[in-house]
C-alpha positions as CSV (number, residue, x, y, z in Angstrom):
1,X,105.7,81.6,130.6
2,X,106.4,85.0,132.4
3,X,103.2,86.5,134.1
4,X,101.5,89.2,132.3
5,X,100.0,91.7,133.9
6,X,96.6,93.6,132.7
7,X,96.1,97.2,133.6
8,X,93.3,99.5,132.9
9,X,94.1,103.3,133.5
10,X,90.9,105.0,132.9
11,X,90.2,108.8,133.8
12,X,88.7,108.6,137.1
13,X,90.1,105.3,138.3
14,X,92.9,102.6,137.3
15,X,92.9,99.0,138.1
16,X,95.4,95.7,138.0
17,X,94.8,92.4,137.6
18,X,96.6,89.2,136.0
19,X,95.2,85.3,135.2
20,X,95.2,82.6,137.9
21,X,97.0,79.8,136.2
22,X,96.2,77.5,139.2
23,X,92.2,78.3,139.8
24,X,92.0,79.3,136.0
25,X,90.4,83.0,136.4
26,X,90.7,86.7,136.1
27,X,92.0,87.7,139.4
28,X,92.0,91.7,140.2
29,X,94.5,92.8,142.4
30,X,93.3,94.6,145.3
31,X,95.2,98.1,147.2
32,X,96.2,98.7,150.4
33,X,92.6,99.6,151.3
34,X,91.0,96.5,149.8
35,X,89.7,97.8,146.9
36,X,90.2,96.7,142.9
37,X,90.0,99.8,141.9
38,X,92.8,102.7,142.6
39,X,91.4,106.5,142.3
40,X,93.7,108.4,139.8
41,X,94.9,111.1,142.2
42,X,98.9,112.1,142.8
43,X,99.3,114.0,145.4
44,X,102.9,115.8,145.8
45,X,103.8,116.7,150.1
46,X,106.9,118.6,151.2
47,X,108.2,115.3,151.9
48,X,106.9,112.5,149.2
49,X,104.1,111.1,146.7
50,X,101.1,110.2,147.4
51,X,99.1,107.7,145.2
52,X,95.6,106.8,144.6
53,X,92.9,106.8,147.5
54,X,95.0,109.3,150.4
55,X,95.5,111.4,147.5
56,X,92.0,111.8,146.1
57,X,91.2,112.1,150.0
58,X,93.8,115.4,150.3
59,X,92.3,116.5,147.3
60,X,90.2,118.9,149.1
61,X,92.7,120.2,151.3
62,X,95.7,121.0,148.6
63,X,93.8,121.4,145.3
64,X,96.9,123.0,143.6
65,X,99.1,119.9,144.3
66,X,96.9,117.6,143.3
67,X,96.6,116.1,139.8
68,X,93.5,113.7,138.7
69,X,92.2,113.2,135.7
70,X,95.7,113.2,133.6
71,X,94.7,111.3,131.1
72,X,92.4,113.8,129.4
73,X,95.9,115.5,129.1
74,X,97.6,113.1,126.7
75,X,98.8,114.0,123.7
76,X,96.7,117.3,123.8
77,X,98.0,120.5,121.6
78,X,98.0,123.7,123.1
79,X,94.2,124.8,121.7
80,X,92.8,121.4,123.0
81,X,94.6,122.2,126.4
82,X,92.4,125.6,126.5
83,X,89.2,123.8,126.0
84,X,89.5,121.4,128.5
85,X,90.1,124.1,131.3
86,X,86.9,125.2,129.7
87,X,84.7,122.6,130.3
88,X,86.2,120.4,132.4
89,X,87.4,121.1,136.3
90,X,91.1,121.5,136.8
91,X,92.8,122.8,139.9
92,X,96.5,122.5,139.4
93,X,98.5,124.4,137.1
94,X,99.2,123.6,133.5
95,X,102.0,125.0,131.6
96,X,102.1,125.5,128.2
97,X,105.3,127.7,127.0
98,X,106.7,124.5,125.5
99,X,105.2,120.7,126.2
100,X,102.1,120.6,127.6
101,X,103.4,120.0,131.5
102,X,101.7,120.1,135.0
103,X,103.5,122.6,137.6
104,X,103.9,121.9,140.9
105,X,105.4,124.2,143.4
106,X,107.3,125.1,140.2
107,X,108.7,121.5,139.1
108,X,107.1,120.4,135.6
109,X,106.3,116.5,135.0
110,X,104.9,115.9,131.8
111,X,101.7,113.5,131.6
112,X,103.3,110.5,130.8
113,X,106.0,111.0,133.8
114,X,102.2,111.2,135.8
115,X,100.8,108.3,134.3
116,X,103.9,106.2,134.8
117,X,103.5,107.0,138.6
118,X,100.0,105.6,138.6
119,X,101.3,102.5,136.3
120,X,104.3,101.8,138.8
121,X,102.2,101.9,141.6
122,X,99.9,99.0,139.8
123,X,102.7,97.3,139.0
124,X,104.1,97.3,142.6
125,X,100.4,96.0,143.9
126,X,100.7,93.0,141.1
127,X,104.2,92.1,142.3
128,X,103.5,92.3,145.9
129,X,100.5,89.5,145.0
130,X,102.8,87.3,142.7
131,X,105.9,87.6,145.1
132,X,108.0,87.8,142.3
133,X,109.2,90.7,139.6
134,X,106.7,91.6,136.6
135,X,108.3,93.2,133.0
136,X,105.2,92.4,130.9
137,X,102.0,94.2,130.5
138,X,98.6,94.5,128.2
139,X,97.1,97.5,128.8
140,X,93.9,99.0,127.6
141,X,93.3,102.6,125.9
142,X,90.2,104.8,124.6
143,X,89.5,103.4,121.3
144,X,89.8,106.9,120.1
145,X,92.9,107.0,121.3
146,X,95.2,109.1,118.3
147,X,98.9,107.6,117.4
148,X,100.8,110.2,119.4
149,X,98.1,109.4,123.0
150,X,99.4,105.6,122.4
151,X,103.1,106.5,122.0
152,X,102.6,108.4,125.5
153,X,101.0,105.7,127.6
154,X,103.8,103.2,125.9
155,X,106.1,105.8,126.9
156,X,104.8,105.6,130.6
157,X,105.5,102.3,130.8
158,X,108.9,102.1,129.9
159,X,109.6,104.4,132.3
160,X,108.4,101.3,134.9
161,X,110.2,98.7,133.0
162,X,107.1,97.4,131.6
163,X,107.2,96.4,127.8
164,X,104.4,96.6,126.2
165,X,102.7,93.1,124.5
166,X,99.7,94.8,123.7
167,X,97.9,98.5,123.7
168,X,94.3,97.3,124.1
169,X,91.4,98.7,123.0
170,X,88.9,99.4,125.7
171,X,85.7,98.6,123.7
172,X,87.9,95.5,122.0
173,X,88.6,94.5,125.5
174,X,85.5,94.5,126.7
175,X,84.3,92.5,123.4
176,X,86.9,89.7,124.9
177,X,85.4,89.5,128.1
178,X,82.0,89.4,126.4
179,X,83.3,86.1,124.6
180,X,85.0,84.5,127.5
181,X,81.5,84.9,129.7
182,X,79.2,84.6,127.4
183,X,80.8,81.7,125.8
184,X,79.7,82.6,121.9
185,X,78.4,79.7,119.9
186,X,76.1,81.6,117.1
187,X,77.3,81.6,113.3
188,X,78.0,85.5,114.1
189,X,76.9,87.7,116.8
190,X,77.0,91.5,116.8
191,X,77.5,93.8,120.0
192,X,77.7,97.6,120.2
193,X,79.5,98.9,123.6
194,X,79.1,101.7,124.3
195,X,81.4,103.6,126.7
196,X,81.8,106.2,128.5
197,X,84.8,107.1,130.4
198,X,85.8,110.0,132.7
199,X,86.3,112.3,130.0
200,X,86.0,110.0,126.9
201,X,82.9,108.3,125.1
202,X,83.5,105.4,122.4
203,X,81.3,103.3,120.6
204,X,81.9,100.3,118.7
205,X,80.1,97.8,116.9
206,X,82.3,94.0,116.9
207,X,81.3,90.8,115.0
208,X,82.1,87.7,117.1
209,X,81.7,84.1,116.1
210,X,83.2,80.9,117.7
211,X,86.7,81.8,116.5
212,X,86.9,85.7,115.7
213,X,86.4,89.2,117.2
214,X,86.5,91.4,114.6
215,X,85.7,95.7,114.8
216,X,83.3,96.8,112.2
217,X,83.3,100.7,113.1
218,X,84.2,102.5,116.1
219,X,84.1,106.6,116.9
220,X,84.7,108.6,119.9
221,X,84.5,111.7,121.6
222,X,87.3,112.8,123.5
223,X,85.1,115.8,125.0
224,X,82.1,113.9,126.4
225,X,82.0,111.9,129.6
226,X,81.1,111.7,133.2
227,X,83.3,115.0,134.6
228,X,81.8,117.1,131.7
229,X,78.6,116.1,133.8
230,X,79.9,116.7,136.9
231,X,81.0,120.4,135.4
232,X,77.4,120.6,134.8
233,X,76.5,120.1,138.2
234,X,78.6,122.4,139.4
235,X,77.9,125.2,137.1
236,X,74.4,125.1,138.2
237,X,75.5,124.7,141.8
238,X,77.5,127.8,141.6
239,X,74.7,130.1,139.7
240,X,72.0,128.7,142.6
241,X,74.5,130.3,145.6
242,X,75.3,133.2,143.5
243,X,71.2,133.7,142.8
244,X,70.6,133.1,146.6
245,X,73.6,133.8,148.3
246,X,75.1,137.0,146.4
247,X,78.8,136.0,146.5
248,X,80.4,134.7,143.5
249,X,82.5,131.7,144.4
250,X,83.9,130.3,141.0
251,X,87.2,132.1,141.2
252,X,87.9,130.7,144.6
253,X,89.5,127.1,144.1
254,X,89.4,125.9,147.4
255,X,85.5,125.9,147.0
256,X,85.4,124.5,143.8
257,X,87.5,121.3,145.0
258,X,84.9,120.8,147.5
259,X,82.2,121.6,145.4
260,X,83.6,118.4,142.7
261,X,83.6,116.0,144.7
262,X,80.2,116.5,146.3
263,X,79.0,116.9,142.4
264,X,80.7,113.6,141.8
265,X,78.8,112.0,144.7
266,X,75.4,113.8,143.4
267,X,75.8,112.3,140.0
268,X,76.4,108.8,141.3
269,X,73.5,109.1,144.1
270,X,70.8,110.0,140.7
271,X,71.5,107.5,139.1
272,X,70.3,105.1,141.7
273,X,67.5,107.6,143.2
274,X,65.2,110.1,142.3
275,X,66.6,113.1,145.1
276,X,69.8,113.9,146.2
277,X,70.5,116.7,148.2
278,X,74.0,118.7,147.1
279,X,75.8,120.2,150.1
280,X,78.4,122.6,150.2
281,X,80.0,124.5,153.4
282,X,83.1,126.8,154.3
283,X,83.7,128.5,157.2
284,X,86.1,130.9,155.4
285,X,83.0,132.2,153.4
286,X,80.4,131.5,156.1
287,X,78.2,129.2,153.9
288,X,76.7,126.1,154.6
289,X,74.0,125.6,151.6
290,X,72.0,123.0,150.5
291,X,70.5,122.5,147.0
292,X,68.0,119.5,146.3
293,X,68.3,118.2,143.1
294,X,65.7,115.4,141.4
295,X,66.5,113.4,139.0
296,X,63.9,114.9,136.7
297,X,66.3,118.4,137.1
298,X,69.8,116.7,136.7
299,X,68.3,115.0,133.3
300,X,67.3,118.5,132.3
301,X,70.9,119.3,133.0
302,X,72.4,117.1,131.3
303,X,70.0,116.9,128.3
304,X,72.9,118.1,126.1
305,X,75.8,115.0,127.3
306,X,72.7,112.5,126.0
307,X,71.9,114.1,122.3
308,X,76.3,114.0,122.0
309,X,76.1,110.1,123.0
310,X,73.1,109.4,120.8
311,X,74.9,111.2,118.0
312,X,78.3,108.9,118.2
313,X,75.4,105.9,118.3
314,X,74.3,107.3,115.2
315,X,77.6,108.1,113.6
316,X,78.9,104.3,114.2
317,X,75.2,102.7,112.9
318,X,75.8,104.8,110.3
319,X,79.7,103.6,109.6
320,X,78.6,99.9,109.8
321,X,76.0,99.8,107.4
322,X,73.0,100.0,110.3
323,X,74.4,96.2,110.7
324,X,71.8,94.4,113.2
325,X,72.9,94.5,116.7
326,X,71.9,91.6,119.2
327,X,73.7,92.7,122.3
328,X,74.7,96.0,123.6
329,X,77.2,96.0,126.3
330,X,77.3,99.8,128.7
331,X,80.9,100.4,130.1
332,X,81.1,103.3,132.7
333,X,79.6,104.7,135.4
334,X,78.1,107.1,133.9
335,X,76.5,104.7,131.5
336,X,73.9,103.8,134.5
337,X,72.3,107.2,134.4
338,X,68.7,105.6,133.0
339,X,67.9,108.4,130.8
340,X,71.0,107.9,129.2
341,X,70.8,104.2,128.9
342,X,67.0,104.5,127.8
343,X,67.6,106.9,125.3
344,X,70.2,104.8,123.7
345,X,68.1,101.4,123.9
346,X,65.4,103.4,122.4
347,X,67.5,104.6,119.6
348,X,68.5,101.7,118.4
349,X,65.2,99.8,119.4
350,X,66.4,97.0,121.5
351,X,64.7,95.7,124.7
352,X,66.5,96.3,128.0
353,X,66.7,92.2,127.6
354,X,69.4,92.9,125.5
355,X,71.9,94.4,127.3
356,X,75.0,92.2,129.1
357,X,76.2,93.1,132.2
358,X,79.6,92.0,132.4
359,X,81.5,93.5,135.5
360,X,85.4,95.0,135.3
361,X,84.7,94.5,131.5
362,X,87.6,96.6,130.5
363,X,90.5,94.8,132.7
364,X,88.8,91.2,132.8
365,X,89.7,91.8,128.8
366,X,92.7,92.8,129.1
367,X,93.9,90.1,131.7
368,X,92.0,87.3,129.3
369,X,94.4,88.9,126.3
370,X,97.6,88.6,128.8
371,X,96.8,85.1,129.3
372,X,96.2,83.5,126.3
373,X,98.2,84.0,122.9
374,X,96.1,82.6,120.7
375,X,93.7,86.3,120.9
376,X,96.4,87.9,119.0
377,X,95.4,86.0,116.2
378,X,91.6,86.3,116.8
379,X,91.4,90.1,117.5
380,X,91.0,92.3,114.3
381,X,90.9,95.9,115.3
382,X,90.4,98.9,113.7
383,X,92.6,102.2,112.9
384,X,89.9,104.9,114.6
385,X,91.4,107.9,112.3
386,X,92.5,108.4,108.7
387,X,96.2,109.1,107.8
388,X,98.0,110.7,104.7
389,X,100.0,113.3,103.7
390,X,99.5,116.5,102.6
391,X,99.8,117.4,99.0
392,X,100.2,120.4,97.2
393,X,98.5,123.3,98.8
394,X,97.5,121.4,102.0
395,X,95.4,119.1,100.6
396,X,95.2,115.9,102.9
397,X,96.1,112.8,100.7
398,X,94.9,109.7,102.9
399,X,97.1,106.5,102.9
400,X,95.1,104.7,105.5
401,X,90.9,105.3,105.9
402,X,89.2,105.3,109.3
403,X,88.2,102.0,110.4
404,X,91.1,99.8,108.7
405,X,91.4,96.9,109.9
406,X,95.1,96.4,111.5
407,X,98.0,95.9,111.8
408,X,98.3,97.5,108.2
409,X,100.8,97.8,105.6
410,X,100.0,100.4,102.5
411,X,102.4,101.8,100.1
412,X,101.8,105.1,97.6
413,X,104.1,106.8,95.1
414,X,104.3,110.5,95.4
415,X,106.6,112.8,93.3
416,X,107.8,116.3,93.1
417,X,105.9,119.5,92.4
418,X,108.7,121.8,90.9
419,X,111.9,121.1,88.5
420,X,115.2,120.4,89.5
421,X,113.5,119.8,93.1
422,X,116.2,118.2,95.3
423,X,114.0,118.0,98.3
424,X,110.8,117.2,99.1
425,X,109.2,117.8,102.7
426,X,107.1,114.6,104.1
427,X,104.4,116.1,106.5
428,X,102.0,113.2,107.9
429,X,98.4,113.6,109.3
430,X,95.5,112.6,110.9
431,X,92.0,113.3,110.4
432,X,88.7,113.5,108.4
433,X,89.1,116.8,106.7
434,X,90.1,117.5,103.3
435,X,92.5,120.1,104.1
436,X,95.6,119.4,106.5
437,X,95.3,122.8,108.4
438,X,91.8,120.9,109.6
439,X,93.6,117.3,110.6
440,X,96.6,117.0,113.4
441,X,99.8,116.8,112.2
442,X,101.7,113.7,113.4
443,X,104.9,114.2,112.6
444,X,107.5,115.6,109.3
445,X,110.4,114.8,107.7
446,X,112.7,115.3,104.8
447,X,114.0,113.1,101.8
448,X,116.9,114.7,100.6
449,X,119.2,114.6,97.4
450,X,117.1,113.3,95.3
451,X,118.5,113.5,91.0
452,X,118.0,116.9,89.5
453,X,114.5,116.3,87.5
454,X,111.6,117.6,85.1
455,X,108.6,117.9,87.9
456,X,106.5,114.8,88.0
457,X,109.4,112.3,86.9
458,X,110.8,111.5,90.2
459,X,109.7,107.9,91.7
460,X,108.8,108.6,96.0
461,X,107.5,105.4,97.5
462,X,106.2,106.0,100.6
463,X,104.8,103.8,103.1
464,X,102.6,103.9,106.5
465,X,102.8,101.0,108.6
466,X,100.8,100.4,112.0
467,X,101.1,97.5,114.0
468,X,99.0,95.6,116.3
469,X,99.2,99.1,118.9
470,X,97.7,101.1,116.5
471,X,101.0,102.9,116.2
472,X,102.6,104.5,112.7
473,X,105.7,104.0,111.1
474,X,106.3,105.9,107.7
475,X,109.2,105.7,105.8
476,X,109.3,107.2,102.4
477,X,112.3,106.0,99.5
478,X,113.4,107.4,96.1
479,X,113.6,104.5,93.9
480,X,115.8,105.6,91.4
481,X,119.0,105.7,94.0
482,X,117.3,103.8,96.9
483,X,117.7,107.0,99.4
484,X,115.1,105.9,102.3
485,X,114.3,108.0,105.4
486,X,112.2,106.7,108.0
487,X,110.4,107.8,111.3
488,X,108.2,106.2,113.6
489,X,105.3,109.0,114.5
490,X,105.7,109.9,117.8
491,X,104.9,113.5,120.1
492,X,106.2,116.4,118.6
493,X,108.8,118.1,120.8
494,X,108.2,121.6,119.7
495,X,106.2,123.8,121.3
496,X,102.7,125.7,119.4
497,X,104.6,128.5,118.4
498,X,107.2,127.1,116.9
499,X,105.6,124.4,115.2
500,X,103.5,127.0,113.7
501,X,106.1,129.0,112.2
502,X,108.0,125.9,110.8
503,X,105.0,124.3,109.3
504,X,102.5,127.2,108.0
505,X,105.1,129.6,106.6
506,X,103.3,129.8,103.5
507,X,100.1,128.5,104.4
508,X,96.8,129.7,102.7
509,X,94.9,131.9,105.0
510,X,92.0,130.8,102.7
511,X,89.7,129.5,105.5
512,X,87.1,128.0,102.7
513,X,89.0,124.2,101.7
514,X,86.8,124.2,98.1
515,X,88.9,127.4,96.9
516,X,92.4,125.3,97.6
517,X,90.9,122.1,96.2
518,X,90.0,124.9,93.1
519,X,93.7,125.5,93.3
520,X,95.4,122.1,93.8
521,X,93.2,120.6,90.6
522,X,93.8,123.3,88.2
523,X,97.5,123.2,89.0
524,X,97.5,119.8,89.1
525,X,96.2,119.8,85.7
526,X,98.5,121.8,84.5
527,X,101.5,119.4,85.4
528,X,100.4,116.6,84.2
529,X,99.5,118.3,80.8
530,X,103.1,119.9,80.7
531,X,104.4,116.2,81.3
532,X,102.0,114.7,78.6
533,X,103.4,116.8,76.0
534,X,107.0,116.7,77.0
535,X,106.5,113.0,75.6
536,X,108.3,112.3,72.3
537,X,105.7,110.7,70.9
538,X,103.0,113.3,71.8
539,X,105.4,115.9,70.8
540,X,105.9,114.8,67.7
541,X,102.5,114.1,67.1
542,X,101.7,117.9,68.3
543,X,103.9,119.2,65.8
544,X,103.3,123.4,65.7
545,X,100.9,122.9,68.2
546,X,103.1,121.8,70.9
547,X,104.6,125.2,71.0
548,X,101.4,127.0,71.1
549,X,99.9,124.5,73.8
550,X,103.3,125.0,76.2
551,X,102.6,129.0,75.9
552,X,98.9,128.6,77.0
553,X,100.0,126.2,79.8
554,X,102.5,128.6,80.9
555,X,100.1,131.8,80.8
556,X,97.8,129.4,83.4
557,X,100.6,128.5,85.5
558,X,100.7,133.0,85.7
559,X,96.9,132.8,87.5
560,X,98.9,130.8,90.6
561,X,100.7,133.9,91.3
562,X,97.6,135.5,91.6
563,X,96.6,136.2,95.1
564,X,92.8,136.9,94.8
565,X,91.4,134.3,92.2
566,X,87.9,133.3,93.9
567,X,86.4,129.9,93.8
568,X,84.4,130.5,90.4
569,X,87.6,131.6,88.7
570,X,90.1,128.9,89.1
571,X,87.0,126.4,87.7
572,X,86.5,128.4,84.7
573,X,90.4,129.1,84.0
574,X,90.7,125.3,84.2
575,X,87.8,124.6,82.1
576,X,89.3,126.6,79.7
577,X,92.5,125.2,79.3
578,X,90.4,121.8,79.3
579,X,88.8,122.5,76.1
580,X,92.3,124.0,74.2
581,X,93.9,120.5,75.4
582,X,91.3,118.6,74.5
583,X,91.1,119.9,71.0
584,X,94.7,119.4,70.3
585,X,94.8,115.9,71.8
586,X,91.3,115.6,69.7
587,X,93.5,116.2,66.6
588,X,96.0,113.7,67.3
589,X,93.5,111.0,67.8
590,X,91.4,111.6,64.4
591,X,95.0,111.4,63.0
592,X,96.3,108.2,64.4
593,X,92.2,106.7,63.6
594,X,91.2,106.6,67.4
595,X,94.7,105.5,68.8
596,X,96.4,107.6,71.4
597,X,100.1,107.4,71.7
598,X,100.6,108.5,75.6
């Protein structure tokens, strides 16, 4: 069998390794410095790229042609782009006229061209080791990870050759590695891991027995993690020299840089000891400060990170049914703060007996995947966001709810909202909210010449399909002549702007979703009654009433034209059209002695 390599790429770091079919282990592959684990840092010279720890160490030195952290760029629209320059550090230059690109000295590489260089460099370390070629890879990825983040990372590694056998989970990984070292004998044992990333935090809560690993419920936060308290740290850095110093230094980069990495250090040093002292100097600005910081002062800091965490704890308990939990497993760095541990332990009221330690979790559970088949079969993981389509006035029609187990195969009819509609516009989302314009939009597309027809009577099967990746295909078919159009969901092309304009032409401005739920229902309503009564046997049955029931649904269908019907309105207009159906179908039924012919 070919070897199959295991990679991690996390925020802050990325690590290799692969299974040693001879000493029968998880070996991780080590760098040119002797270390398993590679800093994520690309550094671009006059002259070449540099990878991992040189770059990270040049960091400092050429913070504008420097990228780190990349992966909190993945698959990030243009508003989520803007946030993250908000509260997270970023010294190189992002453009956003039309993909979301990194500039440097005015060449753009996309993320997943800057995630492939990290992945090709781990690929190079594993062949190096093996002597010998490597085309096959499981690789792990923030649970919360949407459809179009795991088409980008695939995407990265095709660009090294590598072909994907399985996108991994990072809490479903660790829940492997859990199983292999723990060697689980129990009926049914339930873990929580919780983990927190660079700039992700995901919880999940798995069910394992002798032969299983299944995912109950898992959430994230793609906005929490260790540099948001690193950006802490520096923020209150940066107010103390400003307070005592009089010189405002967070417009000048060069001191910022500096100031990171000596937060990073900070953070790592309190969570072993109770002082650290944070230095910062520059000869340019003549400073050479010192600022101690206790523990009992950075948990003050960060007092807002910890109620987030608690609240995904919370959210997930919740999800599962407050299932009973008998081991929690921590993955992160950051996870070793104690408050933040404690807090957590406390939450959930477990001992600090309970917790695993289980070291390079994440890529020890990847490697364990990569070596042995028979996981595919065991591993039942879950789809971490809901998926429809959206309906009649952006109303989000779910296909798929959050937490399905996959791979997943679910079909739905839809039909047409107008007569004589020849073509009918297939916009796909994901999300929680009832209204699209609150959910992401994964991708659209068009089924065209379908037969001339009365609204309503036109057949649409449509169907979502995501495989063992976590990644959609939805095709959509018109029965009645078998015309079929399929995409798999992948990142849009277009840039905000013109997305925008092509997808929210008409859109409600309507920023309350109960007025276009209002909306949808009463003309929904209306439809459907129209359709009712175009039957020949309610038709005939409706005699002189038909007529008089077709006018009143026709003087409704006038209030949709209206542009300022409130809430209140549309509830008593459909009410009201309610009771005049009701008390013709009423008639129909006393006639017929309680039988309804429909």
């Amino acid at each position: 069998m070919d070897d199959i390599i295991g990679i991690d790429i996390g925020t802050t770091y990325c690590c290799v390794g692969l299974w040693d079919k001879v000493e029968q282990k998880v070996i991780l592959i080590e760098n040119e410095f002797g270390e398993k684990r590679t800093p994520c840092f690309v550094s671009f010279t006059d002259n070449s790229i540099i990878i991992g720890d040189c770059a990270k160490e040049s960091h400092s030195y050429f913070p504008f042609n420097t990228v780190f952290n990349m992966k909190q760029l993945i698959g990030k629209t243009y508003d989520e782009i803007k946030d993250i320059q908000k509260s997270s550090f970023i010294s190189y230059k992002i453009n956003t006229e039309n993909n979301i690109c990194v500039n440097i000295k005015d060449v753009d590489y996309s993320v997943e061209e800057l995630i492939a260089l990290l992945i090709r460099k781990l690929k190079n370390m594993a062949e190096t080791y093996l002597n010998h070629s490597v085309n096959k890879v499981v690789i792990s990825v923030s649970s919360s990870f949407n459809n179009t983040q795991r088409e980008s990372i695939k995407k990265s590694c095709e660009m090294c050759n590598l072909n994907v056998m399985r996108m991994l989970n990072d809490t479903s990984a660790t829940a492997i590695a859990y199983k292999h070292f723990i060697n689980v004998k129990e009926t049914n044992t339930t873990i929580l891991v919780f983990d927190m990333g660079g700039c992700t935090t995901d919880v999940s809560i798995l069910s394992l027995d002798r032969e299983n690993i299944k995912v109950i419920a898992t959430c994230g936060n793609s906005s929490l993690g260790g540099n948001h308290i690193v950006q802490l740290l520096m923020n209150y850095a940066l107010d103390k020299i400003k307070e005592s110093c009089h010189n405002d230094l967070s417009l000048d980069m060069n001191i910022k840089t500096k100031l990171f990495h000596e937060c990073e250090r900070v953070k790592c040093g309190l969570t072993f000891r109770v002082k650290e002292i944070l230095s910062i100097k520059d000869k340019k600005h003549d400073l050479n400060y010192e600022i101690p910081i206790s523990r009992a002062k950075f948990e003050y800091l960060i007092q807002s990170i910890i109620k987030n965490a608690l609240l995904l704890v919370e959210e997930v308990l919740k999800m599962s049914n407050y299932t009973q939990i008998n081991d929690i497993v921590f993955v992160g760095g950051s996870t070793h703060i104690p408050m933040l541990k404690n807090r957590i332990l406390e939450y959930i009221q477990k001992p600090q007996s309970s917790v695993v330690n289980i070291p390079d979790s994440v890529i020890t559970g990847t490697v364990l995947y990569g070596s042995c088949y028979r996981y595919n079969e065991l591993l039942i993981d879950v789809t971490p966001f809901s998926l429809g389509l959206e309906t009649m006035d952006g109303i989000m029609s779910p296909f798929i709810n959050r937490n399905t187990s996959i791979p997943v195969h679910v079909k739905n009819t839809i039909t047409t909202c107008e007569n004589n509609q020849e073509n009918i516009l297939i916009k796909v989302y994901e999300g929680e909210h009832d209204v699209t314009k609150y959910n992401r939009l994964l991708t659209m597309f068009e089924l065209t010449n379908i037969p001339k027809m009365n609204c309503g009577e036109p057949q649409i099967e449509v169907c979502f399909d995501i495989d063992k990746n976590g990644i959609l295909t939805v095709s959509a078919q018109e029965m009645k002549t078998g015309i079929r159009q399929c995409v798999s969901v992948q990142k849009t092309d277009l840039s905000p702007n013109r997305l925008q304009q092509q997808i929210n032409t008409k859109e409600e401005e309507n920023s309350d979703h109960e007025l276009i739920i209002a909306k949808h229902s009463y003309k929904q309503f209306i439809q459907e009654t129209k359709q009712t009564i175009h039957e020949p046997s309610v038709k005939r049955e409706l005699g002189t009433e038909y007529v008089k029931l077709l006018d009143v649904l026709e003087q409704g269908e006038l209030v949709l034209e209206v542009t300022d019907v409130t809430l209140d309105e549309y509830r008593l207009a459909k009410q009201e059209l309610e009771n005049i159906v009701n008390a013709a179908m009423y008639k129909i039924v006393k006639k017929k002695d309680g039988e309804v012919f429909l």
